[in-house]
Wavefront OBJ file of the C-alpha trace (Angstrom):
o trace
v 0.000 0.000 0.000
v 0.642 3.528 -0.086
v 0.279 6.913 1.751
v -1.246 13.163 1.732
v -2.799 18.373 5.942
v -1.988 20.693 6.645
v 2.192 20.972 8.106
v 1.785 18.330 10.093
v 4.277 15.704 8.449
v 7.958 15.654 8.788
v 4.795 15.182 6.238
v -0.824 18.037 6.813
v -0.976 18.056 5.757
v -2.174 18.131 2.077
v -2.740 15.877 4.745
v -0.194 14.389 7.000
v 0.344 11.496 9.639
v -0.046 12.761 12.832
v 2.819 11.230 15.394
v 3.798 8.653 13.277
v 5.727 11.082 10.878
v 6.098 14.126 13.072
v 3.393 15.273 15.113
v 3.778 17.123 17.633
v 2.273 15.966 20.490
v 2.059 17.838 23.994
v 4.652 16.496 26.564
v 6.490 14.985 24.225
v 9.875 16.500 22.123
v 9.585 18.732 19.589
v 12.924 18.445 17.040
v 12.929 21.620 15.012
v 15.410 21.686 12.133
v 16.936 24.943 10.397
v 18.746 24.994 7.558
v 22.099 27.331 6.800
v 19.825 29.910 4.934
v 17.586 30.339 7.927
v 21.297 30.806 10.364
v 21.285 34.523 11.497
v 18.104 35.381 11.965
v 16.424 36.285 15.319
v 15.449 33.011 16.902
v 12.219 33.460 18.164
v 11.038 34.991 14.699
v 12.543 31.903 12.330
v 11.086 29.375 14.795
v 7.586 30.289 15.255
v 7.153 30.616 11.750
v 7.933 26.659 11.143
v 5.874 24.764 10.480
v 5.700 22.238 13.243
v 5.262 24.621 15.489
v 2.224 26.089 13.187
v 0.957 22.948 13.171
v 1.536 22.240 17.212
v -0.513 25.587 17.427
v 2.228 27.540 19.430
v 2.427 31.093 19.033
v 5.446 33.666 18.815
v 4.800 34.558 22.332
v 4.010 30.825 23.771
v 7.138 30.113 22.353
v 9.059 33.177 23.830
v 7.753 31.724 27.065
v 8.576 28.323 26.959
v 12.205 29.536 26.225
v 11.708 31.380 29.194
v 11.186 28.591 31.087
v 14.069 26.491 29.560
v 12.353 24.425 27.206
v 14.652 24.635 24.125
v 17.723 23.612 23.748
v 20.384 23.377 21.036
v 23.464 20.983 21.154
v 22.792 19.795 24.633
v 23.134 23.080 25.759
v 19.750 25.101 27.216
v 18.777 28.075 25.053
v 18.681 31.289 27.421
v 17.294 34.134 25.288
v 14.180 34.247 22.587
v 16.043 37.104 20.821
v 19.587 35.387 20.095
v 20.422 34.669 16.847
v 19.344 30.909 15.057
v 22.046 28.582 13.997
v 21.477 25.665 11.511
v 20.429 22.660 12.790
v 18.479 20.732 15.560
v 16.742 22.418 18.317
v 14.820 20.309 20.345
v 11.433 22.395 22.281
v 10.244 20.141 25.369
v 6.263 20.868 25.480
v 4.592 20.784 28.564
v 1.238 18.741 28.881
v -1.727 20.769 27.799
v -2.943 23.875 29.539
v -5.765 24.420 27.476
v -9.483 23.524 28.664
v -10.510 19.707 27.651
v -12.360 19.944 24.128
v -15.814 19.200 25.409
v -18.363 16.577 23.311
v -20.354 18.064 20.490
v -23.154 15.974 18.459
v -21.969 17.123 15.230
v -23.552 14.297 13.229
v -20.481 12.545 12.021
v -20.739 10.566 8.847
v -19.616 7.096 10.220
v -18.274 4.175 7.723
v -17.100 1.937 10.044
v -16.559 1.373 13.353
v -15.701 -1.472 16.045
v -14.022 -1.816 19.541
v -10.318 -0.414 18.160
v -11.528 2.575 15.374
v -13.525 4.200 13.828
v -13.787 5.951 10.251
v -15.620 9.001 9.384
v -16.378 11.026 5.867
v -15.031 14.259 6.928
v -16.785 17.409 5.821
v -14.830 20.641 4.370
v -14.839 23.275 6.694
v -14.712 20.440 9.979
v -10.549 20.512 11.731
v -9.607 17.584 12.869
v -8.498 19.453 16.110
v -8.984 22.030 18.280
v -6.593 24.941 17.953
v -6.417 28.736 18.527
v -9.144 30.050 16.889
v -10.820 27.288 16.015
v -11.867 25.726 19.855
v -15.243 23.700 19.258
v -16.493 22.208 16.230
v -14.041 19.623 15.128
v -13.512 16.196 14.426
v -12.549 15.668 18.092
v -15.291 17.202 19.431
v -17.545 14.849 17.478
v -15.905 12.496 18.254
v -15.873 12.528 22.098
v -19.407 12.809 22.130
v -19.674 9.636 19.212
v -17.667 7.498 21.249
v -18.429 8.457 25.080
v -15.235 7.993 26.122
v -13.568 4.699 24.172
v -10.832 7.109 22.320
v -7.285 6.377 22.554
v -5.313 8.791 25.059
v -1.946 8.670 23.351
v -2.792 11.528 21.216
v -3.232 14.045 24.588
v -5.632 16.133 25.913
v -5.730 18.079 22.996
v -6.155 15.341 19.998
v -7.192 12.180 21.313
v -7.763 9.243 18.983
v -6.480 11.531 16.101
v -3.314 9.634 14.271
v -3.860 11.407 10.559
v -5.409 14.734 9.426
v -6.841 16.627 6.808
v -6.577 20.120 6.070
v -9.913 21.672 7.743
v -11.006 22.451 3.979
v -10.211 18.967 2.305
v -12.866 16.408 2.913
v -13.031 12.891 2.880
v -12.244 10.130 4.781
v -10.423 9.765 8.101
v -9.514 6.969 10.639
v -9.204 7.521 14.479
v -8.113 5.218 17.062
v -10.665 4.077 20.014
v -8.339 2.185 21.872
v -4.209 2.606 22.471
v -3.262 -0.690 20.728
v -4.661 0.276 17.738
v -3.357 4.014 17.615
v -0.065 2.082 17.925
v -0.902 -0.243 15.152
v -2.235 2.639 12.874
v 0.407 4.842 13.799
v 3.054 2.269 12.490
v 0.944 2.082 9.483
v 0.847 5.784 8.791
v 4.532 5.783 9.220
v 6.049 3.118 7.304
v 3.081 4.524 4.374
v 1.876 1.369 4.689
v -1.794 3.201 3.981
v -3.778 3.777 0.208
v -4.767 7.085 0.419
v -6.351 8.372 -3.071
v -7.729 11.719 -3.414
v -9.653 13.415 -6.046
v -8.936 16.674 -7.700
v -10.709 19.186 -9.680
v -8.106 21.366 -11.092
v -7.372 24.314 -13.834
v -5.961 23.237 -16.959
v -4.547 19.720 -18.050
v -1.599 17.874 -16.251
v 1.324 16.699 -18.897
v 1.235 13.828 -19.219
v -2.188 12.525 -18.423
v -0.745 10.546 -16.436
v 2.821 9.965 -14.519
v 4.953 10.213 -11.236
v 5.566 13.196 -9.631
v 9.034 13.216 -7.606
v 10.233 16.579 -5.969
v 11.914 17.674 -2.858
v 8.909 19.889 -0.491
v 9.442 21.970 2.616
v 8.619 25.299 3.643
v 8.695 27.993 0.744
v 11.981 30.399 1.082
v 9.307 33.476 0.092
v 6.371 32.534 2.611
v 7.034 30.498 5.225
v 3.253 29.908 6.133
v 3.575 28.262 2.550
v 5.020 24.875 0.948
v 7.288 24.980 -1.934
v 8.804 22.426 -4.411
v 12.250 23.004 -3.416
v 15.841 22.339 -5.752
v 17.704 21.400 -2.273
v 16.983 20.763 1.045
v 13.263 20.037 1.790
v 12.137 16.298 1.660
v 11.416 13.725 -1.283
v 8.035 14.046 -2.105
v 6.074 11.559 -4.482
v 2.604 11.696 -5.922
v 1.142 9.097 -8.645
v -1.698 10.848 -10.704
v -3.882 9.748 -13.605
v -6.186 12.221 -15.477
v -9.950 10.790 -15.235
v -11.415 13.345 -17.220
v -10.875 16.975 -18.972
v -13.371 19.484 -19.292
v -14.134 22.035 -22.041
v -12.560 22.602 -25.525
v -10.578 19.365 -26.836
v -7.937 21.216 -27.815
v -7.590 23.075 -24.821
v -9.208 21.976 -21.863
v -10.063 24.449 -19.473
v -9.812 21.924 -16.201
v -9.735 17.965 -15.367
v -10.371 15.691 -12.545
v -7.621 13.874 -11.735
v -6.801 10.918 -8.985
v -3.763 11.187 -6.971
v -2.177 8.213 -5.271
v 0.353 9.365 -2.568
v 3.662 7.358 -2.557
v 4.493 9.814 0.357
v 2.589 11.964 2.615
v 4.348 15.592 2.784
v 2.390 18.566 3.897
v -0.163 19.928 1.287
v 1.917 17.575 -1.322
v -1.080 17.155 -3.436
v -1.253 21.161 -3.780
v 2.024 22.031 -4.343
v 2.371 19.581 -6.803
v -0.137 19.918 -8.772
v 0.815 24.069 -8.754
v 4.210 22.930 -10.042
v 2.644 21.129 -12.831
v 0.775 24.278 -13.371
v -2.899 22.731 -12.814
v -3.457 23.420 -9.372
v -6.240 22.574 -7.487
v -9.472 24.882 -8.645
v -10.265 27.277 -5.906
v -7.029 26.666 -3.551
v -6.596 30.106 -1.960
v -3.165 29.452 -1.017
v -1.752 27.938 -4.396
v -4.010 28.042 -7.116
v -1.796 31.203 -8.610
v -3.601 33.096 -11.644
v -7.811 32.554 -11.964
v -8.879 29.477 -14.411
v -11.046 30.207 -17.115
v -14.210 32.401 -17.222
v -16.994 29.595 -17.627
v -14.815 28.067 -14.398
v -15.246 30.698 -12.849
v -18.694 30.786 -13.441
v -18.904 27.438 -12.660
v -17.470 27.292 -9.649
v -19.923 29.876 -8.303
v -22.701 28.547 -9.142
v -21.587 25.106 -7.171
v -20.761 27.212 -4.280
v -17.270 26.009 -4.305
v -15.807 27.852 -1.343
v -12.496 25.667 -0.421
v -10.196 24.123 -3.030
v -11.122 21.006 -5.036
v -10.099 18.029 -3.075
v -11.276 15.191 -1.558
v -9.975 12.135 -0.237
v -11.845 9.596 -1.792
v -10.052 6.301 -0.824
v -8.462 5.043 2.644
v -7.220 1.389 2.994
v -5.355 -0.291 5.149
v -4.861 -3.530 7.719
v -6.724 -3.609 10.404
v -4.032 -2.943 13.140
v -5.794 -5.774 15.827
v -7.663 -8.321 13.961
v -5.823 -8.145 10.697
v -8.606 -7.503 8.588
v -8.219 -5.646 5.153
v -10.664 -2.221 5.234
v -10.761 -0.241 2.152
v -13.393 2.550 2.080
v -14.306 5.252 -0.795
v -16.737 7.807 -0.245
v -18.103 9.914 -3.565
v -17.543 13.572 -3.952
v -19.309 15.688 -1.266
v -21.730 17.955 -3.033
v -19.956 20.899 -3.822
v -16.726 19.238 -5.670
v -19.967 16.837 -7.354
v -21.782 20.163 -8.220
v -18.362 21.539 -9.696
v -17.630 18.510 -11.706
v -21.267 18.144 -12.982
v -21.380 21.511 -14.243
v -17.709 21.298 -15.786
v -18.955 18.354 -17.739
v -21.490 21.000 -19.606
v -18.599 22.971 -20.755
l 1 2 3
l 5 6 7 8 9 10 11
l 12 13 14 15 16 17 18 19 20 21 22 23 24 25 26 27 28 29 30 31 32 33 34 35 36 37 38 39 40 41 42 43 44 45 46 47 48 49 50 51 52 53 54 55 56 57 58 59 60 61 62 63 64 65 66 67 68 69 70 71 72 73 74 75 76 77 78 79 80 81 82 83 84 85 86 87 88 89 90 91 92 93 94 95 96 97 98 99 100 101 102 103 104 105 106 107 108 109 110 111 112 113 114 115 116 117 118 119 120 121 122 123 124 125 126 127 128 129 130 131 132 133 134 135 136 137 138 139 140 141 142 143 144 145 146 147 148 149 150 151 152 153 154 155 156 157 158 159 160 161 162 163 164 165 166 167 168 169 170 171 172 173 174 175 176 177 178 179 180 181 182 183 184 185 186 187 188 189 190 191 192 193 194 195 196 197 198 199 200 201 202 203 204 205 206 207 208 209 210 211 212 213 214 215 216 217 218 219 220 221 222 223 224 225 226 227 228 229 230 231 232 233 234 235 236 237 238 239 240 241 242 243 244 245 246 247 248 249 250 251 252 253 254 255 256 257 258 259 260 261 262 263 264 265 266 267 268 269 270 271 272 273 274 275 276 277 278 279 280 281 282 283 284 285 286 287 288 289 290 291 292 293 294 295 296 297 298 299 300 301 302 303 304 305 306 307 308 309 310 311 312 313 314 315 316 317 318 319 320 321 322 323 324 325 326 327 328 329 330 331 332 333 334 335 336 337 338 339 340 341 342 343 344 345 346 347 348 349
């Protein structure tokens, strides 16, 4: 099998395995790596703006704090000052256990597709974190699922994100697995590391890829122009590999004006799916953060009129071992209305 977020990963993620690739997880060690371009600048600055520590929700100031308090260290040696200047390579940020209030249970109506003893999996809606973070405190996938389960979710995860061991970015929907009990967050975790998962996801996206179909293989990590962004990087960064086939084009032969595409993720770096499909110039239609110039005008239109407000992506396909009884799961969900709306009306063109 294979394994895409949001920054989550080490792959977000677009969609990115939660501590079995990098998650951050509260109490736990946080390893932090800057490269030689990033040496020099104030520390406090060039950290807080990775993306680990986006994705562990920690702020400028939390972070100037837990400094404070002795919490990072570099070389062995116990970082005094928030304001000294950043050297390439590791730091290491010891989190404490969470401070924040306990997300509380919230009958959100979760979309269940399967569920025993160990997991469950859920059809995640766009617009739905998987989380609770700053700004987004109620609402999310955990919250619907603490009231779902009552209580049978795995504690590894924390305070913060129990049962979560994967994510999706909060406007990518499609299908997710949680763990319900330790053993199998350990199981699922190993999984999710060793990409020992099929994860496909469908696209809607401007333009045509070239070829139809093919293997994408880049280096990704944080762009050197916007660090809030990923980039397709010549050096540094990490290998990055997505398998795509073109399912169908829309609008003039000669010059389609968008496709759908399937994307089979060999790896699972953050947003992988999006920044990759931006290199290839047919990014994902509506993707606020990398969908560069606006598609075509009937697209446009098109897009409005299917109330497409989050880009077009959804993952359509998990499957994987059952991590306790061994059983093989494989679960595909159809495109939520709004990406089914888009395509539909596409398919006029």
């Amino acid at each position: 099998m294979s394994s895409d977020s949001t920054i989550f990963d080490d792959d977000l993620l677009d969609e990115a395995p939660d501590a079995a690739a990098g998650e951050v997880l509260d109490g736990r060690v946080l390893e932090i790596r800057l490269e030689a371009g990033e040496a020099g600048q104030r520390l406090d600055r060039v950290l807080a703006s990775h993306p680990d520590l986006d994705a562990a929700a920690i702020s400028r100031a939390r972070l100037q704090a837990l400094i404070g308090e002795g919490a990072l260290s570099f070389g062995g040696r116990t970082v005094l000052a928030a304001s000294e200047k950043a050297k390439a390579g590791t730091y290491r940020l010891n989190l404490p256990a969470p401070r924040t209030a306990e997300p509380q249970p919230e009958d959100l109506n979760l979309i269940v597709l399967f569920e025993d003893a160990h997991l469950i999996v859920v059809d995640k809606p766009a617009g739905m974190a998987a989380h609770p973070a700053p700004g987004t405190p109620a609402g999310t996938l955990v919250n619907a699922l603490l009231h779902h389960c009552a209580g049978s979710l795995s504690g590894i995860g924390g305070v913060a994100r129990p049962g979560i061991v994967h994510r999706l970015d909060k406007d990518t929907s499609g299908v997710m697995v949680a763990a319900k009990s330790d053993a199998a967050h350990a199981g699922l975790s190993a999984l999710f590391a060793a990409h020992d998962i099929d994860r496909v996801y469908t696209a809607l996206v401007r333009g045509v890829p070239e070829p139809q179909a093919g293997l994408i293989v880049t280096q990704i990590g944080r762009s050197p122009t916007d660090r809030k962004k990923m980039a397709v990087l010549k050096s540094g960064g990490r290998e990055a590999i997505t398998r795509y086939t073109v399912e169908q084009t829309f609008g003039p032969e000669t010059k389609p004006y968008a496709a759908r595409i399937s994307c089979r993720l060999e790896t699972g770096r953050t947003h992988q799916i999006r920044v990759h499909m931006a290199h290839k110039g047919t990014p994902c239609l509506a993707d606020s953060v990398y969908g560069g110039g606006p598609p075509a005008l009937a697209v446009r239109e098109a897009i409005a009129e299917a109330g497409l407000l989050r880009q077009a992506l959804h993952a359509s396909v998990l499957g994987f071992i059952h991590p306790i009884t061994g059983e093989k799961l494989r679960f595909e969900t159809q495109l939520p209305p709004d990406m089914a709306g888009l395509a539909a009306r596409l398919g006029a063109l």
